[in-house]
MIVOVO-790796 format. One record per residue (C-alpha): z negated, y, x negated; residue number from 1; residue in one letter. Coordinates in steps of 0.02 Angstrom, whole numbers, plus 32768, in hexadecimal, padded with zeros to 4 digits. Example, Ala and Ser with C-alpha at 12.3 -4.5 7.8 and 13.67 -1.06 7.14 Angstrom:
ATOM   up north east lumkol kolza
ATOM 7E7A  7F1F 7D99      1     A
ATOM 7E9B  7FCB 7D54      2     S
***
This chain:
ATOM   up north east lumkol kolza
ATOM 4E2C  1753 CD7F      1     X
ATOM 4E79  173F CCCF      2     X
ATOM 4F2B  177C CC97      3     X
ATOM 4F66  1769 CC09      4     X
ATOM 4FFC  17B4 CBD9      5     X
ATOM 5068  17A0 CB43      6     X
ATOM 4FDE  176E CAC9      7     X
ATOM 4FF6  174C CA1F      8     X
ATOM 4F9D  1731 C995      9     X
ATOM 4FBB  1718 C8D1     10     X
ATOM 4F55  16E0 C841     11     X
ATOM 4FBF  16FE C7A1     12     X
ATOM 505A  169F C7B9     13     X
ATOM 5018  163E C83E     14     X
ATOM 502D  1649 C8FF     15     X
ATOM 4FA5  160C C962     16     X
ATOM 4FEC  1644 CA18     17     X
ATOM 5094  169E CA2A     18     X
ATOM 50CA  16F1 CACC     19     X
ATOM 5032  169D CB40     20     X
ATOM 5039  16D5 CBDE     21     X
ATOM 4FD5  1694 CC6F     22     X
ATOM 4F56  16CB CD11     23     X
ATOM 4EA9  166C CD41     24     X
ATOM 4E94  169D CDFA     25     X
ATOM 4E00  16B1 CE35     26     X
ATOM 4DB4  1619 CEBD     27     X
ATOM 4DF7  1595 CE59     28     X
ATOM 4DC2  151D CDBB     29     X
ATOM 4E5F  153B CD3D     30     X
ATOM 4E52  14C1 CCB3     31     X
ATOM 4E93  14EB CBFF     32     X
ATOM 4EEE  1467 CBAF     33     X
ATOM 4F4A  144D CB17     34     X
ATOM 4F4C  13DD CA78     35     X
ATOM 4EE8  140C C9EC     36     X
ATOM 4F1F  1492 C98F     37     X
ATOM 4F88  14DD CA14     38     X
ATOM 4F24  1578 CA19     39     X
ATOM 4E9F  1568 CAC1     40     X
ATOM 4E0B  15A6 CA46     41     X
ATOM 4E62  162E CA0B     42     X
ATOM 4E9E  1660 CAAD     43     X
ATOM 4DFF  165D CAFE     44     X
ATOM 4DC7  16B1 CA6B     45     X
ATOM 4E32  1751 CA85     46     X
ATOM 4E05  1756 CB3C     47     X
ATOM 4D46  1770 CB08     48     X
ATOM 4D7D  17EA CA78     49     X
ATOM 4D58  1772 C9F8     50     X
ATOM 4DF4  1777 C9B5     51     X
ATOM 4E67  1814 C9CF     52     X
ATOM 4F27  17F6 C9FD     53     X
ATOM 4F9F  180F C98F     54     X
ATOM 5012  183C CA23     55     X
ATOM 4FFC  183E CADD     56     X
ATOM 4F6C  184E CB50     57     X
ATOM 4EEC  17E6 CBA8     58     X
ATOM 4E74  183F CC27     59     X
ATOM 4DE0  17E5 CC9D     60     X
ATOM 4DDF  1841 CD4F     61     X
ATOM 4E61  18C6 CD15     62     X
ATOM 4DFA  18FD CC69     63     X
ATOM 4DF0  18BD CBC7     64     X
ATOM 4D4A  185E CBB2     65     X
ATOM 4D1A  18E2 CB1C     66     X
ATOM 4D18  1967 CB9D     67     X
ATOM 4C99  1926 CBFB     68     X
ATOM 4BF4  1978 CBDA     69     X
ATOM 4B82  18DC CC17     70     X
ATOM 4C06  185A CBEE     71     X
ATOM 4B89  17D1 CC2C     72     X
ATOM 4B82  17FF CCDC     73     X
ATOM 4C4E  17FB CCE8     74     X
ATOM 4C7A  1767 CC6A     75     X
ATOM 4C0A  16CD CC5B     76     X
ATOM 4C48  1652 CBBE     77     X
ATOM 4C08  15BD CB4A     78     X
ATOM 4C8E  15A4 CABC     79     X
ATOM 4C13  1549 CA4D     80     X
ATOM 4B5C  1517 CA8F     81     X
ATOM 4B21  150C C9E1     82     X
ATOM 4B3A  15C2 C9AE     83     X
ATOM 4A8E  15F6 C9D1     84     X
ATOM 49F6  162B C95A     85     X
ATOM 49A4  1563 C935     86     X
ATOM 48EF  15BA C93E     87     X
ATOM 48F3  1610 C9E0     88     X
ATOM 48B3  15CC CA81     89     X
ATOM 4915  15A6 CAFB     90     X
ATOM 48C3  1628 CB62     91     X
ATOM 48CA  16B4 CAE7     92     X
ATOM 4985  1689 CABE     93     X
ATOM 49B3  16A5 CB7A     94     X
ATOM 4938  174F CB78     95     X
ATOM 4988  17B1 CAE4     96     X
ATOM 4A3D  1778 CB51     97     X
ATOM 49DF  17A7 CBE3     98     X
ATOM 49AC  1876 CB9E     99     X
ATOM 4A42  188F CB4D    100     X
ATOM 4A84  1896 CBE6    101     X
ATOM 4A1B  18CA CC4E    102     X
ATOM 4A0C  1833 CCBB    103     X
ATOM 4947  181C CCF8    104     X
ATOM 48F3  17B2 CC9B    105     X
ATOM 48B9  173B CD31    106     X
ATOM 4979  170A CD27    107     X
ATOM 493F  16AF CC82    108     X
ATOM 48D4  1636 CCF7    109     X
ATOM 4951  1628 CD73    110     X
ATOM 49E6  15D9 CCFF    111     X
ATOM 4969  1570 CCA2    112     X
ATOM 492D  150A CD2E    113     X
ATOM 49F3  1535 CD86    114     X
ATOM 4A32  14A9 CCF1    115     X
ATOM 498F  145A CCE2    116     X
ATOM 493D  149C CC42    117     X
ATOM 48AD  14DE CC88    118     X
ATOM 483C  1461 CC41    119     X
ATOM 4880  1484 CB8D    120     X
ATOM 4886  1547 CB9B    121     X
ATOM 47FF  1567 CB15    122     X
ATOM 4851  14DF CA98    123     X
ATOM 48A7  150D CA04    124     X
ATOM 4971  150D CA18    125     X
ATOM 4985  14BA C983    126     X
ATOM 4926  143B C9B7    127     X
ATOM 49AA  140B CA5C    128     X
ATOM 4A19  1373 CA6C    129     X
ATOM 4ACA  13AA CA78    130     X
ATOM 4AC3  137F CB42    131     X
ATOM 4A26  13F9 CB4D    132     X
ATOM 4A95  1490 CAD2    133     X
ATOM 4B23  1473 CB54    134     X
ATOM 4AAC  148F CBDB    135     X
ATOM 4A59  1522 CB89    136     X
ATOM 4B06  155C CB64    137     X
ATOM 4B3A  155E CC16    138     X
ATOM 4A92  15BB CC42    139     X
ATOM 4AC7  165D CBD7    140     X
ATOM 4B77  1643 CC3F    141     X
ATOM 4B18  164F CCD5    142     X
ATOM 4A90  16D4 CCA6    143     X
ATOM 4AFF  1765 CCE5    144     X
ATOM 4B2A  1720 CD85    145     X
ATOM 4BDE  1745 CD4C    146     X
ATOM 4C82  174A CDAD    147     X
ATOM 4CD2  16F6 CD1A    148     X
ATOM 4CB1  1660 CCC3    149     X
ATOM 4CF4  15F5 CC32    150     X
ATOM 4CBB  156C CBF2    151     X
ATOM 4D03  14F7 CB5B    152     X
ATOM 4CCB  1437 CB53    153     X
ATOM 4C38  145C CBD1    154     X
ATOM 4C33  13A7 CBE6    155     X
ATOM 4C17  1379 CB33    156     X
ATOM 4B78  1315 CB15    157     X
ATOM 4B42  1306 CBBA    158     X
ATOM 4B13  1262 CC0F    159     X
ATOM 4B60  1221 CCB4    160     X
ATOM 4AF5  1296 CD2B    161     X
ATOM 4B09  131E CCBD    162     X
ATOM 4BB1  1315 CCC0    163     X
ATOM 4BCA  130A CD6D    164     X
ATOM 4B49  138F CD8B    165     X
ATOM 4BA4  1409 CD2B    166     X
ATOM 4C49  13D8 CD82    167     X
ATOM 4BFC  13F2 CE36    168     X
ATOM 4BD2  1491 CDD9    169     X
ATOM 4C7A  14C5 CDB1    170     X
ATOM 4CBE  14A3 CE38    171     X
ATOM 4C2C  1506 CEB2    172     X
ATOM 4C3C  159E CE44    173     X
ATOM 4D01  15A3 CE75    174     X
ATOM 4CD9  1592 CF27    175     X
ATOM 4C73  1633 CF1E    176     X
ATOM 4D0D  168A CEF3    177     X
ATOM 4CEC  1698 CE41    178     X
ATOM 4D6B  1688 CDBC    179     X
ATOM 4D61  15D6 CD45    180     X
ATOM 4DAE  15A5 CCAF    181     X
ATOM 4D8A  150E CC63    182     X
ATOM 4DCC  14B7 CBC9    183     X
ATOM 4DA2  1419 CB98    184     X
ATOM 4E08  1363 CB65    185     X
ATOM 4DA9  1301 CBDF    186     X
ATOM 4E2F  12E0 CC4E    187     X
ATOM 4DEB  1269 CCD1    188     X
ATOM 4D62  130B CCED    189     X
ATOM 4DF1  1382 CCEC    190     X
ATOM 4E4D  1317 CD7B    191     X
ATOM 4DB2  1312 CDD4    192     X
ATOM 4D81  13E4 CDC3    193     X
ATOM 4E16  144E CDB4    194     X
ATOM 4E78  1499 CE38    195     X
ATOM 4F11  14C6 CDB7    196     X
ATOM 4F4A  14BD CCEC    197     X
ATOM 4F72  1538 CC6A    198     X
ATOM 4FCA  14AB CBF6    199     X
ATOM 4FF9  14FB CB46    200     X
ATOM 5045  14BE CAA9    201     X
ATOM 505E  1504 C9FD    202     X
ATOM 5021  15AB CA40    203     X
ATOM 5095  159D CACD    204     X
ATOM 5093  1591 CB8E    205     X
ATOM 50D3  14E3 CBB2    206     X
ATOM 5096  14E2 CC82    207     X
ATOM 502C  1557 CCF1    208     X
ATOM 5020  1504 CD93    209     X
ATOM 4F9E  148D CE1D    210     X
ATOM 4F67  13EB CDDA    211     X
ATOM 4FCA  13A7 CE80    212     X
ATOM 5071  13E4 CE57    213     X
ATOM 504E  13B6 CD9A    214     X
ATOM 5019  130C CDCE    215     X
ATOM 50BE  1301 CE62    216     X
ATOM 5147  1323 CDD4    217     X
ATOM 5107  1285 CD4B    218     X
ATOM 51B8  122F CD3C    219     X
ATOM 5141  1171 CD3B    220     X
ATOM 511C  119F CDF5    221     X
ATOM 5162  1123 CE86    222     X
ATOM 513E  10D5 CF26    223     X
ATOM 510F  101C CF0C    224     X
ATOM 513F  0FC3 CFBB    225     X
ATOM 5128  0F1A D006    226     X
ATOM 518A  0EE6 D091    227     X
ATOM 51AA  0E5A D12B    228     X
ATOM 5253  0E6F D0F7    229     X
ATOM 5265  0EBB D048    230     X
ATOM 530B  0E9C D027    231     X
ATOM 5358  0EF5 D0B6    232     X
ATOM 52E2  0F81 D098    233     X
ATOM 531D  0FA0 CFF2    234     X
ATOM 53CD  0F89 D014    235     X
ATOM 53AA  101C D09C    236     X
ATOM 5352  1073 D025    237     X
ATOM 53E3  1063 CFAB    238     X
ATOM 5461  10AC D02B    239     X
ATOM 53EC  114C D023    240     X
ATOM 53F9  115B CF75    241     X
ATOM 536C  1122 CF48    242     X
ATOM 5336  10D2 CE9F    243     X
ATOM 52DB  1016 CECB    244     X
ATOM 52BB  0F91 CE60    245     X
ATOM 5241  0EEF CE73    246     X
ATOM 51B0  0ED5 CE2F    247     X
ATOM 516C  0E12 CDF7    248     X
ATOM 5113  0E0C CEA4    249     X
ATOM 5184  0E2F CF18    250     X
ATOM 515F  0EEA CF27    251     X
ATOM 51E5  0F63 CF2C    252     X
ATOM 51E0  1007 CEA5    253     X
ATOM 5221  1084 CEF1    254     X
ATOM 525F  114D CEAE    255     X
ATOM 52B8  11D4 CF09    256     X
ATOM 5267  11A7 CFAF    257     X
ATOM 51BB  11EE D008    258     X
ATOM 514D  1165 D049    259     X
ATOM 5151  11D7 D0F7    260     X
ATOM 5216  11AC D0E2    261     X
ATOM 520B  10F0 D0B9    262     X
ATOM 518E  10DB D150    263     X
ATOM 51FB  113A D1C5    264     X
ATOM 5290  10C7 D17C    265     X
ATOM 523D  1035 D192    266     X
ATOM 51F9  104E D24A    267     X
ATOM 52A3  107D D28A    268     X
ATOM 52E3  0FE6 D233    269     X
ATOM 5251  0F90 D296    270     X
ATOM 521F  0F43 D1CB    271     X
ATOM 5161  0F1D D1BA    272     X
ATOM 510E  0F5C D123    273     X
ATOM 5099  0F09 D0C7    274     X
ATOM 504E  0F98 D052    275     X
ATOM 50A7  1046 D03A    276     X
ATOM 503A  109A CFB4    277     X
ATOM 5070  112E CF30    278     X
ATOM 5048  1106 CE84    279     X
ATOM 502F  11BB CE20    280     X
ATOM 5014  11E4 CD67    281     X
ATOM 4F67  120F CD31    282     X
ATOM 4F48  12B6 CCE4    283     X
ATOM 4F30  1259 CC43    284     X
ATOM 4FDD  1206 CC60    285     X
ATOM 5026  12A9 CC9E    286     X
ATOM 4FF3  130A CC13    287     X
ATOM 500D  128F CB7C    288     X
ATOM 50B7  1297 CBCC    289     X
ATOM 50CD  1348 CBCB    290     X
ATOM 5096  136F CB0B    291     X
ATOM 50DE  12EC CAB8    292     X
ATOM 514F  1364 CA50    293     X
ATOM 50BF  13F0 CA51    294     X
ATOM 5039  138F C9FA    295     X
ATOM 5029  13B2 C93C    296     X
ATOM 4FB3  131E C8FE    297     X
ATOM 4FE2  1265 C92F    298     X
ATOM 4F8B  11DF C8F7    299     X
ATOM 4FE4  1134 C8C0    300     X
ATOM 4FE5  10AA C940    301     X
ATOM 4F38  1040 C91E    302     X
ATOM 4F62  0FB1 C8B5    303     X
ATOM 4F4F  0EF9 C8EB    304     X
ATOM 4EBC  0EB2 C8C4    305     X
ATOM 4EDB  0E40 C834    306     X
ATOM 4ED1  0D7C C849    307     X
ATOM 4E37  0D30 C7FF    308     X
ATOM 4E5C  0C7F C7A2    309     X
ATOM 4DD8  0C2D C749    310     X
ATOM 4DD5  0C0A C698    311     X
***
């Protein structure tokens, strides 16, 4: 688990996170989100001693990650995949990690061919496509075996079955029990591998919760319904309170109403329905809607194309 309690941290004049407090349970894929600039790299930063607080506290399993002796068997992280010496092979890069910490050195072979770099272990690092750094990146992660792992972008430069290899991945390392935090601005991966959000803004907490109860409280969410009889249905639905308006096809839109209630409605009512199907927010949709007022660079709207007339 990670708590972090209070945490703050200045550079000058400037506040990168102010008063951040949040847990990552353990058995679950937490995703990190936040515009850029909000302060994720700093925070994640400070919770590998990185980057000392200013004020509060952050601690992985109850301790501060600096007071862990072999830090690699307890916390597992890849912040940037390119930080590594250029002329190393992969191999040796993973075996200084590897006695440092006093993790066996047949762990080395195991993570290679565990992310599928076992054919490139005696190849220079500097040599690696982004996709194969990542990959080497999450092997040092792994090396430990660690309860804890973080990961930022893991997904950058990897192809299709990369990335959903290392999603499958996430996701089977929470099922073990272990702890995962994950930050990244891929948000159709994020839907697809987190269990719950830490959502920050301007150094601030803006939502800790499950991606289902993020997703359930969008305000564009409704029940789109087609009826036998959709007029009476929304005129019933109306007496209820509900909000329903029609769309061009005949459907009806409906808010303040379950679709468990408007089927209920509608069978006492003896009404056939045609289609009774809730339309959610993405995470994308959700989370643009969310940070709208926490997001510090904006670009312009694109400009039209302009008209080409001949001369």
């Amino acid at each position: 688990m990670i708590e972090a309690v209070g945490l703050v941290k200045r550079y000058g004049s400037v506040t990168a996170v102010e008063g951040l407090s949040f847990t990552v349970p353990s058995g679950s894929v937490t995703g990190f989100l936040g515009p850029n600039g909000s302060g994720k790299s700093t925070t994640m930063r400070m919770i590998l001693g990185l980057d000392a607080p200013s004020a509060g506290s952050v601690t992985v399993n109850g301790r501060p990650y600096a007071g862990y002796r072999r830090p690699l068997r307890e916390v597992g992280a890849m912040l940037d995949a390119k930080a590594v010496a250029g002329g190393r092979s992969a191999f040796n890069h993973l075996l200084w990690l590897a006695l440092s910490n006093g993790i066996p050195r047949s762990r080395v072979d195991e993570v290679l061919r565990q992310v599928g770099l076992a054919s490139a272990a005696g190849k220079q690092v500097g040599g690696f496509s982004l996709g194969m750094a990542q990959r080497l990146g999450i092997a040092a992660a792994l090396l430990g075996d660690p309860p804890v792992l973080m990961f930022d972008e893991p997904a950058n430069g990897l192809d299709p079955e990369g990335v959903a290899w290392i999603r499958a991945l996430l996701k089977s390392l929470a099922a073990q029990g272990r702890t995962v935090f994950l930050s990244s601005h891929l948000m159709s991966e994020m839907a697809l591998t987190a269990d719950r959000l830490v959502i920050i803004g301007r150094g601030r907490l803006i939502a800790e919760t499950s991606v289902a109860d993020f997703l359930a409280a969008g305000t564009d969410n409704y029940i789109r319904v087609r009826s036998t009889d959709a007029e009476a249905l929304a005129v019933l639905l109306a007496e209820r309170s509900a909000t329903v308006t029609s769309e061009p096809d005949g459907a009806l839109r409906v808010t303040g109403a379950t679709a468990d209630e408007i089927g209920d409605l509608a069978r006492v009512r003896g009404l056939g329905l045609l289609e009774l199907s809730p339309q959610q927010m993405s995470l994308e949709q959700r989370y643009m809607e969310l940070t709208r007022d926490a997001t510090d660079y904006q670009a312009a709207d694109p400009a039209p194309s302009p008209s080409l007339t001949a001369n």
